[in-house]
C-alpha positions in Angstrom: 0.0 0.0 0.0 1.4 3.1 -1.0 1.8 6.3 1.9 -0.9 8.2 0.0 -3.4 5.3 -0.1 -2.8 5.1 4.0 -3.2 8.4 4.2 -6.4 8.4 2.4 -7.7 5.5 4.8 -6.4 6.9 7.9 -8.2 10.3 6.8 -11.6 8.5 5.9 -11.3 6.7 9.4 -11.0 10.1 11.5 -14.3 10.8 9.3 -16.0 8.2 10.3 -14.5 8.8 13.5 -16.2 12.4 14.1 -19.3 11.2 12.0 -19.8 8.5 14.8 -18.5 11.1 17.9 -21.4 13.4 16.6 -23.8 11.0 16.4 -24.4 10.7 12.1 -26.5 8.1 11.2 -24.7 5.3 9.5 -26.6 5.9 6.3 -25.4 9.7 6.3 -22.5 9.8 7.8 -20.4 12.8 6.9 -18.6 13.3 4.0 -15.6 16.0 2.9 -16.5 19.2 1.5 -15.2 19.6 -2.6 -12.8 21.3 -1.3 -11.5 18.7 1.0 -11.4 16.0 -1.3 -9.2 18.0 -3.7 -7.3 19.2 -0.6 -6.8 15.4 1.0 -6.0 13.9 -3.1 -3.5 16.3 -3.6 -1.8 15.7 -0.2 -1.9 12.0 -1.0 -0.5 12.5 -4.3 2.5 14.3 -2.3 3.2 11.8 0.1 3.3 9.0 -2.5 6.1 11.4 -3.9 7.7 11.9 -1.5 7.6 8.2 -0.8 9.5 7.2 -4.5 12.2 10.3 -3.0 12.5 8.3 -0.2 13.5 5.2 -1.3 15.4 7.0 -4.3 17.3 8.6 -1.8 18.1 5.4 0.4 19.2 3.8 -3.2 21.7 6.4 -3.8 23.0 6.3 -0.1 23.7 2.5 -1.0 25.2 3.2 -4.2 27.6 6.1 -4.9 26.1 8.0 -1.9 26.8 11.7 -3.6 26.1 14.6 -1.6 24.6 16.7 -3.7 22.4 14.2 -5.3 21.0 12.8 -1.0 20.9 17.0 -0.1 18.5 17.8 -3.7 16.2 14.5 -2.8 16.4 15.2 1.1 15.3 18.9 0.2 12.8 17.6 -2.5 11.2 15.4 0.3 11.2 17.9 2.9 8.8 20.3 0.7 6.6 17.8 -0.4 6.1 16.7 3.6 5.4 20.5 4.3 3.1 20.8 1.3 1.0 17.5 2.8 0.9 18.8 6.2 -0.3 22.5 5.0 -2.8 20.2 2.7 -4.0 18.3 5.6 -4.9 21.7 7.5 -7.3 22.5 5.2 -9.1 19.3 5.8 -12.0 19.2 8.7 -13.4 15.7 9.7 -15.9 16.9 11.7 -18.8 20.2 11.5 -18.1 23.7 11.6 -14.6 25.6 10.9 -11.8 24.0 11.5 -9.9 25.5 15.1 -6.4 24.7 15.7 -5.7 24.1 19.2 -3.0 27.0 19.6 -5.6 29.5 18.4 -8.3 28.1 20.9 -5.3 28.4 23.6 -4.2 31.6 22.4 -8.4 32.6 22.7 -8.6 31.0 26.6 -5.9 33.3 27.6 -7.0 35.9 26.4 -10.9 35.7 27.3 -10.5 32.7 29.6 -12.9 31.3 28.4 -13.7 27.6 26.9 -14.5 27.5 23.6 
């Protein structure tokens, strides 16, 4: 199984996850927004490249092991594990706007309040 296909499942499982923790029936469970689903393929699609980097970069450690070849495909991976995570922030498996947790913190101290 290739890292964007678990990613994918382990995705539609926190779904399912916040469909069930919300109470969803089971025959409308909740489903990503348009914008999600391009949001979530593209992010796959990145860590399944970043996945052939990988293991081009542990075949040129095994061969000639050239450093500026290993820096370009350690660099290469690097942005394309940003550019997944950034992805993945625009996705919301659950209802409402998405929160990060540092901005709900940041809001308690100010307002000390719960949100």
């Amino acid at each position: 199984m290739t890292a964007g296909a678990r990613l994918r499942l382990e995705m539609d499982a926190a779904l399912q996850r916040a469909s069930e923790a919300l109470g969803q029936s089971a025959d409308q469970p909740l489903e990503w927004t348009e914008q999600e689903r391009v949001a979530l393929d593209a992010a796959c699609a990145a860590a399944d490249r970043a996945e052939v980097l990988e293991a081009a970069f542990e075949a040129e450690i095994g061969a000639e092991g050239r450093p500026s070849v290993l820096v370009k495909l350690s660099a290469e991976v690097r942005a394309l594990d940003r550019q997944a995570v950034d992805l993945l922030g625009k996705v919301n498996p659950g209802l409402g706007p998405g929160i990060s947790e540092r901005h709900q913190k940041a809001s308690r101290a100010r307002w000390g309040a719960k949100r």
